[in-house]
Jmol script that loads the backbone (N, CA, C; Angstrom):
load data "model"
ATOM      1  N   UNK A   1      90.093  21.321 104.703  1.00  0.00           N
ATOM      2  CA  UNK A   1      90.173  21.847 103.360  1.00  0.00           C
ATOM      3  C   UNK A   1      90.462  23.352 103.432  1.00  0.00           C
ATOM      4  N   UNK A   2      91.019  23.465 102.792  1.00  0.00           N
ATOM      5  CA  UNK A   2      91.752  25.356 102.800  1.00  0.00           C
ATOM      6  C   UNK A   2      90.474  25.952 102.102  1.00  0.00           C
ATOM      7  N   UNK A   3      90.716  27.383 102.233  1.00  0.00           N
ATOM      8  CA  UNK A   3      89.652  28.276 102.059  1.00  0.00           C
ATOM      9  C   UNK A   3      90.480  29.362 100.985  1.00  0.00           C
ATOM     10  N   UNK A   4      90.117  30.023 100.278  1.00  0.00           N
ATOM     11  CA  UNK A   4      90.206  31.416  99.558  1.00  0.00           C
ATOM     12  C   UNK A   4      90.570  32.328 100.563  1.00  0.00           C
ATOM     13  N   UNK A   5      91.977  33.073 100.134  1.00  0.00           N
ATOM     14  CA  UNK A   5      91.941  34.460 100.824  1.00  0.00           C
ATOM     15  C   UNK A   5      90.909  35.757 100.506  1.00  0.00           C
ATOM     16  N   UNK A   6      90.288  35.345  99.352  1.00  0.00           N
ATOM     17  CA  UNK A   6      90.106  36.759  98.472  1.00  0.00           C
ATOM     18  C   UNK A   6      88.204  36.346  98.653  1.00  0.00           C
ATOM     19  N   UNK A   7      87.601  35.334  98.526  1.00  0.00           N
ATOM     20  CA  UNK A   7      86.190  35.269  98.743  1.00  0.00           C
ATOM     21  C   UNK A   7      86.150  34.324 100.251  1.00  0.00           C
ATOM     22  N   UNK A   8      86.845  33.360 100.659  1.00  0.00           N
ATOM     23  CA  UNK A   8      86.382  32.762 101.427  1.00  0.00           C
ATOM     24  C   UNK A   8      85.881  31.352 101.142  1.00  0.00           C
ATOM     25  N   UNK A   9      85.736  31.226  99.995  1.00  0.00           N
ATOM     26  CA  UNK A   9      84.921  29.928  99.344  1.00  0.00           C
ATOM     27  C   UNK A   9      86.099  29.070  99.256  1.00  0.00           C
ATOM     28  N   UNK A  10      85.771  27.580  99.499  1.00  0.00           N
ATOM     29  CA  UNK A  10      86.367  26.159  99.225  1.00  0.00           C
ATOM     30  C   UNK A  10      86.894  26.093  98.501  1.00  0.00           C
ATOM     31  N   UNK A  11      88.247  25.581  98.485  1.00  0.00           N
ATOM     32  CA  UNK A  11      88.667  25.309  97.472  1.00  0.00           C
ATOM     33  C   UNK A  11      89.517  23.871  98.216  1.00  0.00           C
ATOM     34  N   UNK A  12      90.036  23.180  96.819  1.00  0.00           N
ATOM     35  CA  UNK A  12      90.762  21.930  97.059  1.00  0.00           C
ATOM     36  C   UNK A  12      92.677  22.313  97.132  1.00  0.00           C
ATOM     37  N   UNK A  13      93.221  21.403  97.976  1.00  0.00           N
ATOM     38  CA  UNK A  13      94.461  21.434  97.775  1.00  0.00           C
ATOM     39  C   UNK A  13      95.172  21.970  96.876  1.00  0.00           C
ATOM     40  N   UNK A  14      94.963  21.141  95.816  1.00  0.00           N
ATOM     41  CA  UNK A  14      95.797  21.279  94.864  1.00  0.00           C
ATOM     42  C   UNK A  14      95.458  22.704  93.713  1.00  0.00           C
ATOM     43  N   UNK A  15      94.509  23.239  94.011  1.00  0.00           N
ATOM     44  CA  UNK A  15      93.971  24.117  93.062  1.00  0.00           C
ATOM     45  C   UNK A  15      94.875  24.974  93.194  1.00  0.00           C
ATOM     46  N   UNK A  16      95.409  25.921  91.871  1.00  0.00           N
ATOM     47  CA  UNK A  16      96.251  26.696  91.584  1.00  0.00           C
ATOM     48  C   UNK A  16      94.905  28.312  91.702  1.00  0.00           C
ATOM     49  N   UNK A  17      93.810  27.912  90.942  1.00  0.00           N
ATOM     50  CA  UNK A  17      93.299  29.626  90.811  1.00  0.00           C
ATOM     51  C   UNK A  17      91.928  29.231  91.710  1.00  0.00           C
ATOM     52  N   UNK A  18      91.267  30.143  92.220  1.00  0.00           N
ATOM     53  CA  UNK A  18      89.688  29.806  93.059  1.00  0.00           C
ATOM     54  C   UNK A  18      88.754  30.100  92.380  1.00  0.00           C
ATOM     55  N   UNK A  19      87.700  29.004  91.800  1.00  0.00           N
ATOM     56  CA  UNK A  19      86.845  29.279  90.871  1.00  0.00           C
ATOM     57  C   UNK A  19      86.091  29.903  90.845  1.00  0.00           C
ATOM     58  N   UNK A  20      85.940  30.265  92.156  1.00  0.00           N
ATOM     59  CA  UNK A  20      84.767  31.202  92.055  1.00  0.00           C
ATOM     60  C   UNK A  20      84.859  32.910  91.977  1.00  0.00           C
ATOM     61  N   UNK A  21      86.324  33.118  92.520  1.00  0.00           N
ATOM     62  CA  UNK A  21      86.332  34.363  92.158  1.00  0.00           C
ATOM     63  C   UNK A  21      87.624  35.220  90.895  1.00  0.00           C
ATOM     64  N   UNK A  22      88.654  33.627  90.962  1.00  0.00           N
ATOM     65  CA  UNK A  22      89.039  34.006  89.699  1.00  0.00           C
ATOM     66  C   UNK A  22      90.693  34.242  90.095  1.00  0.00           C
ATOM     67  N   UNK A  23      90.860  34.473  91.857  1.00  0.00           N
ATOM     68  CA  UNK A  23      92.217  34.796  92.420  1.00  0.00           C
ATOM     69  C   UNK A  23      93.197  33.628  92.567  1.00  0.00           C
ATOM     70  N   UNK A  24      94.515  34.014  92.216  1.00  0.00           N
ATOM     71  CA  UNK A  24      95.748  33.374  92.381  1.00  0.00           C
ATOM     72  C   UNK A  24      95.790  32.865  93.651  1.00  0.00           C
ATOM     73  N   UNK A  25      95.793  31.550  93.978  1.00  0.00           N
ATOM     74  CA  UNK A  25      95.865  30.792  95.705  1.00  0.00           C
ATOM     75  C   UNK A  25      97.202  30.663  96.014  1.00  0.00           C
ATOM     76  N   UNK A  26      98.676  30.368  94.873  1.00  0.00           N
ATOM     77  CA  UNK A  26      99.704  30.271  95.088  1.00  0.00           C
ATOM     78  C   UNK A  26     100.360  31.213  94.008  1.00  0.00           C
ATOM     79  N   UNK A  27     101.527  31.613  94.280  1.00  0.00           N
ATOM     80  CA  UNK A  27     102.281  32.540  93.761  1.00  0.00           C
ATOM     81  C   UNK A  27     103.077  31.613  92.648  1.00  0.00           C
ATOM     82  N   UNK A  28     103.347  32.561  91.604  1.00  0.00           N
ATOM     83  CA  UNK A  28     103.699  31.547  90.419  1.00  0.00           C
ATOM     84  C   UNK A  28     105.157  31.453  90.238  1.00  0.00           C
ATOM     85  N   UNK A  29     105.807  31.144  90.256  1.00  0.00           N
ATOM     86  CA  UNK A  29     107.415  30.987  90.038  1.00  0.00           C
ATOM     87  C   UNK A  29     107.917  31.826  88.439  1.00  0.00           C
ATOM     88  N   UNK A  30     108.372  32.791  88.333  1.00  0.00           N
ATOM     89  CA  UNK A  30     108.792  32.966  87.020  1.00  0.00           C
ATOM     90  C   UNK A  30     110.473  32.168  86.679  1.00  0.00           C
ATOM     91  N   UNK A  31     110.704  31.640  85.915  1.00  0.00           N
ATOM     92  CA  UNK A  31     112.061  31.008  85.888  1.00  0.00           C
ATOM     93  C   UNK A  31     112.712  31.597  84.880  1.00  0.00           C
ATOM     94  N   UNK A  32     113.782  31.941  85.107  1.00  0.00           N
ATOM     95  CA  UNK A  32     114.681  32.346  83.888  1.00  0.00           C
ATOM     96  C   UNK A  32     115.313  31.122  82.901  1.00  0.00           C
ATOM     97  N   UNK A  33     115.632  31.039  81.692  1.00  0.00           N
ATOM     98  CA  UNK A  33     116.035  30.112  80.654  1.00  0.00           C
ATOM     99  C   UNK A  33     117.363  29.191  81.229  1.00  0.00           C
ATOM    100  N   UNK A  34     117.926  28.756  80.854  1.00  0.00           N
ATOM    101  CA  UNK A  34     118.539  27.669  81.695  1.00  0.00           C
ATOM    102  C   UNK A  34     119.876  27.725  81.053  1.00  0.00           C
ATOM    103  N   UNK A  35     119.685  28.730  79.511  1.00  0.00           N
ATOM    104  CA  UNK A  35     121.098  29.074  79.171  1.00  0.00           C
ATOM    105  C   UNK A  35     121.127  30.977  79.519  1.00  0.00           C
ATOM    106  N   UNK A  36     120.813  31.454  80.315  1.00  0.00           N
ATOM    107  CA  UNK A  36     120.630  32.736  80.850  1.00  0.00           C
ATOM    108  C   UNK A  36     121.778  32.562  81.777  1.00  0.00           C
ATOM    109  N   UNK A  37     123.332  33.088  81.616  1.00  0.00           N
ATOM    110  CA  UNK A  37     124.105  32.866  82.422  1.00  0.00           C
ATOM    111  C   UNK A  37     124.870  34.107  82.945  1.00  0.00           C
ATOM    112  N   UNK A  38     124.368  35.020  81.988  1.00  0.00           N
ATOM    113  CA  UNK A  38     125.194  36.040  82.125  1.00  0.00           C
ATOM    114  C   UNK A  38     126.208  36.414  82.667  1.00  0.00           C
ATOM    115  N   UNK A  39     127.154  35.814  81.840  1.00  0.00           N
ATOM    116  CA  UNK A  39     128.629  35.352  81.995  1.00  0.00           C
ATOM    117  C   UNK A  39     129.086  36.738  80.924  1.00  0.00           C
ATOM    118  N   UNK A  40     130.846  36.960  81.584  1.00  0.00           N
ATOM    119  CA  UNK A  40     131.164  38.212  81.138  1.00  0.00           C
ATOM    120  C   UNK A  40     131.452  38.353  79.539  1.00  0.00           C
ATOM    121  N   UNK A  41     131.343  36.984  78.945  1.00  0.00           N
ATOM    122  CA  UNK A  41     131.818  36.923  77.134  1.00  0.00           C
ATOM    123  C   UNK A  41     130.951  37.671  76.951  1.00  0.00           C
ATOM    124  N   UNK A  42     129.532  38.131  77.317  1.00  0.00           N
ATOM    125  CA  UNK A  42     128.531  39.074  76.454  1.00  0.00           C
ATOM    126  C   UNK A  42     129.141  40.706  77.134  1.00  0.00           C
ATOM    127  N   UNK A  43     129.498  40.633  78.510  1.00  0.00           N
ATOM    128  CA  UNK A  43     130.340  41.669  78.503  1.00  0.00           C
ATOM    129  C   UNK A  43     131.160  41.877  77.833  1.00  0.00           C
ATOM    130  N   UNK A  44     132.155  41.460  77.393  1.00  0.00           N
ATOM    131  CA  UNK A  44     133.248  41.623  76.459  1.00  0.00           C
ATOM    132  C   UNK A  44     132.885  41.874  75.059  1.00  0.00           C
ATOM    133  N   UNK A  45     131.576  41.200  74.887  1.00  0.00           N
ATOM    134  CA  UNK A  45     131.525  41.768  73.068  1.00  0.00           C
ATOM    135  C   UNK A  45     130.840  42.986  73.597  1.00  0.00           C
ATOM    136  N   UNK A  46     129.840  42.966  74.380  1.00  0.00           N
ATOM    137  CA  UNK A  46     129.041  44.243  74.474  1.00  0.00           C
ATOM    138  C   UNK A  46     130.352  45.523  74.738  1.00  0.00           C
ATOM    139  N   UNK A  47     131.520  45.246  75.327  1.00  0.00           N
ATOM    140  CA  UNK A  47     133.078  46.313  75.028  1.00  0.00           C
ATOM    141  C   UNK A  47     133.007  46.733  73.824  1.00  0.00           C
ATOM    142  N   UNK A  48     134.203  45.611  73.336  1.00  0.00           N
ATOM    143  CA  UNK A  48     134.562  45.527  71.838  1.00  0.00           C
ATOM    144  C   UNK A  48     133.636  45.766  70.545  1.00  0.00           C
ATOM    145  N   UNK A  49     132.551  45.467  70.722  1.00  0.00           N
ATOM    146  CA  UNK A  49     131.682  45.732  69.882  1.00  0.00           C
ATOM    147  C   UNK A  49     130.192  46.571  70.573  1.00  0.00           C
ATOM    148  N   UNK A  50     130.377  47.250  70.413  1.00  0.00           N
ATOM    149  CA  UNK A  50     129.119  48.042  71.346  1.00  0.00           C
ATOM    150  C   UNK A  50     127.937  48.362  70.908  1.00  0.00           C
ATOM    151  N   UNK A  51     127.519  48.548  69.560  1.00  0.00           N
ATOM    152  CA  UNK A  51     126.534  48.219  68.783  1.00  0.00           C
ATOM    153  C   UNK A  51     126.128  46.818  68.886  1.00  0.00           C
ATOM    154  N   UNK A  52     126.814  46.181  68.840  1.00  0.00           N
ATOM    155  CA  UNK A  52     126.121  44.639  68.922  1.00  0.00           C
ATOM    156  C   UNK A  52     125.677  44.342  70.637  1.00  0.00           C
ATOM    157  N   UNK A  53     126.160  44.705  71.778  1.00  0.00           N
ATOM    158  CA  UNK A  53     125.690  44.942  72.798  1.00  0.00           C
ATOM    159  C   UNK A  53     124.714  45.822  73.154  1.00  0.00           C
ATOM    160  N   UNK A  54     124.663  46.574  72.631  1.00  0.00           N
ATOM    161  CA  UNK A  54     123.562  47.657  72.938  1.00  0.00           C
ATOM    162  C   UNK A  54     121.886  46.541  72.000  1.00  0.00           C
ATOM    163  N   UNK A  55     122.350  46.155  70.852  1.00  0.00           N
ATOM    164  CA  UNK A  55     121.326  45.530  69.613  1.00  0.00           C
ATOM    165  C   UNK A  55     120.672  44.380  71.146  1.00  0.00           C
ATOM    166  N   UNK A  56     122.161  43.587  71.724  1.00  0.00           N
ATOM    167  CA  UNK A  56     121.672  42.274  71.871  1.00  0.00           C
ATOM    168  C   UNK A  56     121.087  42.726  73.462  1.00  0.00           C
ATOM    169  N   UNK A  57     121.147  43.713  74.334  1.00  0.00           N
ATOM    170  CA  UNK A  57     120.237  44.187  74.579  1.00  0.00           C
ATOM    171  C   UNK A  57     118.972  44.454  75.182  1.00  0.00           C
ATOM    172  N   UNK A  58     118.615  45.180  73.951  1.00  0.00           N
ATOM    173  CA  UNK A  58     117.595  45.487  73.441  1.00  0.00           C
ATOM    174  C   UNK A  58     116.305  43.964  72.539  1.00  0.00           C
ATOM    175  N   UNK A  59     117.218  43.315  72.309  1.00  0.00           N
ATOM    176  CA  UNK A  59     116.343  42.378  71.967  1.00  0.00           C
ATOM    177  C   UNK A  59     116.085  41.157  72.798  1.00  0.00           C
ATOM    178  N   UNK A  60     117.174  41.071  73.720  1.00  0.00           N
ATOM    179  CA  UNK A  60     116.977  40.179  75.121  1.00  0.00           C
ATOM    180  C   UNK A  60     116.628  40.632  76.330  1.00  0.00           C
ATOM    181  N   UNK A  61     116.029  42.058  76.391  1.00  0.00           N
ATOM    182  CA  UNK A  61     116.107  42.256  77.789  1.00  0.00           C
ATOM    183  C   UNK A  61     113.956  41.745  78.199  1.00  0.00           C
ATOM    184  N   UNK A  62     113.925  40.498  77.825  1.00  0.00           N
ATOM    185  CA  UNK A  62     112.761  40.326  78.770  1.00  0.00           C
ATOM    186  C   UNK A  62     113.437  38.780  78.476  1.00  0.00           C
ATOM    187  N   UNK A  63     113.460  37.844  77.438  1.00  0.00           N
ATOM    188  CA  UNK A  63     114.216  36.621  77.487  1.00  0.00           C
ATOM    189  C   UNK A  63     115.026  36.171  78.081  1.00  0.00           C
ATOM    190  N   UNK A  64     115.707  36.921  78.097  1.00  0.00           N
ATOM    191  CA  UNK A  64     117.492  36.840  78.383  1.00  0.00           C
ATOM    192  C   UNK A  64     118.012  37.857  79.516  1.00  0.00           C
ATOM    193  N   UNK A  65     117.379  38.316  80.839  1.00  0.00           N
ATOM    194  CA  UNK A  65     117.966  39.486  81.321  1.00  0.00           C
ATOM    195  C   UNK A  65     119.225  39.357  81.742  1.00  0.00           C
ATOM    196  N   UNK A  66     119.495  38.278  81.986  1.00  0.00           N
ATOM    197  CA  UNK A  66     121.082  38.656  82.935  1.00  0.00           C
ATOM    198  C   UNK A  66     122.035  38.328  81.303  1.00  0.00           C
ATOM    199  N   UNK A  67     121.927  38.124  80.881  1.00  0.00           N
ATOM    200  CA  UNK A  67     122.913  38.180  79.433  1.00  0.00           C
ATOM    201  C   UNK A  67     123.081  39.233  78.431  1.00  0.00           C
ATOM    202  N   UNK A  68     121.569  39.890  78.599  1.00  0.00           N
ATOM    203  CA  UNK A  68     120.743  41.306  78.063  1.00  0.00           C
ATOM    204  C   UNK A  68     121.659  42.176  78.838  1.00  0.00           C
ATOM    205  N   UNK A  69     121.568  42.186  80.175  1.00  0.00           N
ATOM    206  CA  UNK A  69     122.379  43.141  81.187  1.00  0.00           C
ATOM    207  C   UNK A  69     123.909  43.388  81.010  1.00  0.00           C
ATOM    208  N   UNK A  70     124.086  41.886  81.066  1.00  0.00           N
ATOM    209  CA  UNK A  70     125.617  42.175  80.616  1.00  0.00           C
ATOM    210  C   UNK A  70     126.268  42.735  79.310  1.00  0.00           C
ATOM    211  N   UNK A  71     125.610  42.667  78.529  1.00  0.00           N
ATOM    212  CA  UNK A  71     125.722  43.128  77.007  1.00  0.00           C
ATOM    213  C   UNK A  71     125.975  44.222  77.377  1.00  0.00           C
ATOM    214  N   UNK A  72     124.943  44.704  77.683  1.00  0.00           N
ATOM    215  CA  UNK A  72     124.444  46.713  77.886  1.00  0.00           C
ATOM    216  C   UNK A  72     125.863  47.205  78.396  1.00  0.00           C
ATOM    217  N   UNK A  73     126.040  46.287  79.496  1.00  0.00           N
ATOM    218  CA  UNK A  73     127.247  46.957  80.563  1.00  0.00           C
ATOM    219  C   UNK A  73     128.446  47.013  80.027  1.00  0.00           C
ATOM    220  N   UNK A  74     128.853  45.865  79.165  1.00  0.00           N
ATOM    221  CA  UNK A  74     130.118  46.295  78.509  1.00  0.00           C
ATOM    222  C   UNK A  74     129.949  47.340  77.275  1.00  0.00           C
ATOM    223  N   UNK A  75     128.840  47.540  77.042  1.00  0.00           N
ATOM    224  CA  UNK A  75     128.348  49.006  75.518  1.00  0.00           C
ATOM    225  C   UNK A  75     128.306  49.916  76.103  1.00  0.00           C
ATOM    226  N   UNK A  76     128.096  49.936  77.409  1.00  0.00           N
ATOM    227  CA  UNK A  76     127.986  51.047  78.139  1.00  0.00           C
ATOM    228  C   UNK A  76     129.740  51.818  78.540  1.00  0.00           C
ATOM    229  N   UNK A  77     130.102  50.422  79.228  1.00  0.00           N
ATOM    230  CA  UNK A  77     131.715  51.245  79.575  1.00  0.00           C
ATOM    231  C   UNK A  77     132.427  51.390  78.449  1.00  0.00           C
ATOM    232  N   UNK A  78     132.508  50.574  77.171  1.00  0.00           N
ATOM    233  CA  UNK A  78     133.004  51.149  76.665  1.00  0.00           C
ATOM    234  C   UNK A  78     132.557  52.812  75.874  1.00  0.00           C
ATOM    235  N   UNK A  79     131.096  52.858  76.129  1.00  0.00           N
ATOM    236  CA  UNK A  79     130.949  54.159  75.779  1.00  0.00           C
ATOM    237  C   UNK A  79     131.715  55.204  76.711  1.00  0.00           C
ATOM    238  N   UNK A  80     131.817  54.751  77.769  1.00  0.00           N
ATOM    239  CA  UNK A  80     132.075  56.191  78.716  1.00  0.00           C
ATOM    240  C   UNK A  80     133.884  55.929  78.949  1.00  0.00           C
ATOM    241  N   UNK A  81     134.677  55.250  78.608  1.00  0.00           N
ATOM    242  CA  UNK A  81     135.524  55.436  78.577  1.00  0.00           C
ATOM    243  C   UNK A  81     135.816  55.951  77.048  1.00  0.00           C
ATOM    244  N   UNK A  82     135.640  55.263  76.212  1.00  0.00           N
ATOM    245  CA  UNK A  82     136.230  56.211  74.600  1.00  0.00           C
ATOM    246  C   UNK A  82     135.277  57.886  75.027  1.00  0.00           C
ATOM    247  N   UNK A  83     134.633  58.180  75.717  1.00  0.00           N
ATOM    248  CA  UNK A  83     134.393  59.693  75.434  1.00  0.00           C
ATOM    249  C   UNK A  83     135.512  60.153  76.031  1.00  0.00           C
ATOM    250  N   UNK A  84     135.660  59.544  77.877  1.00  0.00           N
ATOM    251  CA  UNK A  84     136.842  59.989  78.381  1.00  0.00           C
ATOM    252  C   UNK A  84     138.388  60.268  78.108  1.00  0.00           C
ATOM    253  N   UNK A  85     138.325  59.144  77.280  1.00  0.00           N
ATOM    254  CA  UNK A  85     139.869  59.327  76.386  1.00  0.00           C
ATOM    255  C   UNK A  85     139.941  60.495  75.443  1.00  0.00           C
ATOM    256  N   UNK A  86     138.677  60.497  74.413  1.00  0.00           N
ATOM    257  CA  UNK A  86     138.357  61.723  73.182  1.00  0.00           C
ATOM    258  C   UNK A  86     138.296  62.685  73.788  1.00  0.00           C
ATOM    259  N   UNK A  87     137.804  63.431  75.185  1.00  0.00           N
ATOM    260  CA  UNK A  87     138.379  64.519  76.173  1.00  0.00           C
ATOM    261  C   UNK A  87     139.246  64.602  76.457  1.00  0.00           C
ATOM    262  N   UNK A  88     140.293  63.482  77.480  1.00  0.00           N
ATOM    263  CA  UNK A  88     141.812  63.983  77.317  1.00  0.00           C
ATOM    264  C   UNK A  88     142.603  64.172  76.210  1.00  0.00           C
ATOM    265  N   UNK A  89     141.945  63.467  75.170  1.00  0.00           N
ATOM    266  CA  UNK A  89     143.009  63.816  73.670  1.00  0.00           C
ATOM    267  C   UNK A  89     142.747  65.312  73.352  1.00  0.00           C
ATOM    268  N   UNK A  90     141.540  65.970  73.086  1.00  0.00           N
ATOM    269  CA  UNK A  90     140.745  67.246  72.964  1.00  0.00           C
ATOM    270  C   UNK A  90     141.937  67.997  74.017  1.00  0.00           C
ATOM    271  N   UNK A  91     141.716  67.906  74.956  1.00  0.00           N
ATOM    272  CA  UNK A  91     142.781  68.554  76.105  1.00  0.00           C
ATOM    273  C   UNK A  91     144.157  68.659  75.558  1.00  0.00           C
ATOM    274  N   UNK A  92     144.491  67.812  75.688  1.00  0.00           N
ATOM    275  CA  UNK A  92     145.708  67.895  75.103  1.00  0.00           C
ATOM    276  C   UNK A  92     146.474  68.217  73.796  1.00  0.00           C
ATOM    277  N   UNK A  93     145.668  68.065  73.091  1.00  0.00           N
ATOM    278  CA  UNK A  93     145.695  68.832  71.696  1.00  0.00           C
ATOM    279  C   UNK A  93     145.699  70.449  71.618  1.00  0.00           C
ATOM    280  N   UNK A  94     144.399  70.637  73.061  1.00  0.00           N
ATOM    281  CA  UNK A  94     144.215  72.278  72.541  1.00  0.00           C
ATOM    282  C   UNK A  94     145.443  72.944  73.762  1.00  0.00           C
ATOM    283  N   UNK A  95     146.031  71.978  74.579  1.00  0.00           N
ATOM    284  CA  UNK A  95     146.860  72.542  75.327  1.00  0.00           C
ATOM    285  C   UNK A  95     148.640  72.616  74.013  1.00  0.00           C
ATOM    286  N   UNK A  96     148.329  72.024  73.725  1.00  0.00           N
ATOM    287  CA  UNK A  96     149.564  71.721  72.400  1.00  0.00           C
ATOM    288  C   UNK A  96     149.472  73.046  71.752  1.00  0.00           C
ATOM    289  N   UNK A  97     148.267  72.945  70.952  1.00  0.00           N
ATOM    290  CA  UNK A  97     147.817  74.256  69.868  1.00  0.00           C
ATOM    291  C   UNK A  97     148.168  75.997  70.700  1.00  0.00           C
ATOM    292  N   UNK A  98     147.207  76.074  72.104  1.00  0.00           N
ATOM    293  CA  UNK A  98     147.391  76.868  72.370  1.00  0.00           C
ATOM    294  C   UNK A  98     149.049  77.139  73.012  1.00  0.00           C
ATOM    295  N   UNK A  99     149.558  76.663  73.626  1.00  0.00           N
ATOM    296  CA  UNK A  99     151.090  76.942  73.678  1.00  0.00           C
ATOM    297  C   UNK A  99     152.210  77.498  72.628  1.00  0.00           C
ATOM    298  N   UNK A 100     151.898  77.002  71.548  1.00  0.00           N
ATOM    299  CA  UNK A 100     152.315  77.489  69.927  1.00  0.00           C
ATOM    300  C   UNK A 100     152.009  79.061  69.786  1.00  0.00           C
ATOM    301  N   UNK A 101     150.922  79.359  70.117  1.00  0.00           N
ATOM    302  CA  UNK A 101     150.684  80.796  69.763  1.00  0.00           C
ATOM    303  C   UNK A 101     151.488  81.630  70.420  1.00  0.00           C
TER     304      UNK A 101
END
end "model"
wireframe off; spacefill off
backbone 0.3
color backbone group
């Protein structure tokens, strides 16, 4: 019969917690949802629509992480590319403007 790591006291096979002191005997499996696929369509809206990626998120990131993740990631690049573009346009505008003078 197996023993407790944490008191030492008896326990049976099959027991999941040790009664007497209250400790975990086997480690618990956390499973993710079974439609958790995080497939790139939530990338792609989280692009195109980046508020709704950033929303979906924020409201899946303990449910849903790998779909949560992917959301973020396409709200994310598309954030950092439209700044990058709104800088080279800025650039190029003030290289336009200032040449005129």
């Amino acid at each position: 019969m197996p023993y407790c790591t944490n008191c030492g006291s008896e326990v049976n096979e099959n027991q999941d917690i040790c009664l007497k002191c209250g400790r975990m005997l086997r480690p618990t499996k956390t499973l993710l949802p079974e439609d958790d696929s995080g497939t790139t369509g939530w990338l792609v809206l989280g692009f195109f629509v980046p508020l709704a990626g950033l929303i979906i998120y924020f409201l899946w990131k303990d449910e849903r992480p790998l779909s949560a993740k992917a959301a973020g990631k396409g709200a994310l690049i598309n954030v950092i590319i439209s700044g990058a573009i709104a800088i080279f346009v800025f650039i190029y505008f003030m290289i336009i403007v200032l040449s005129q003078l």
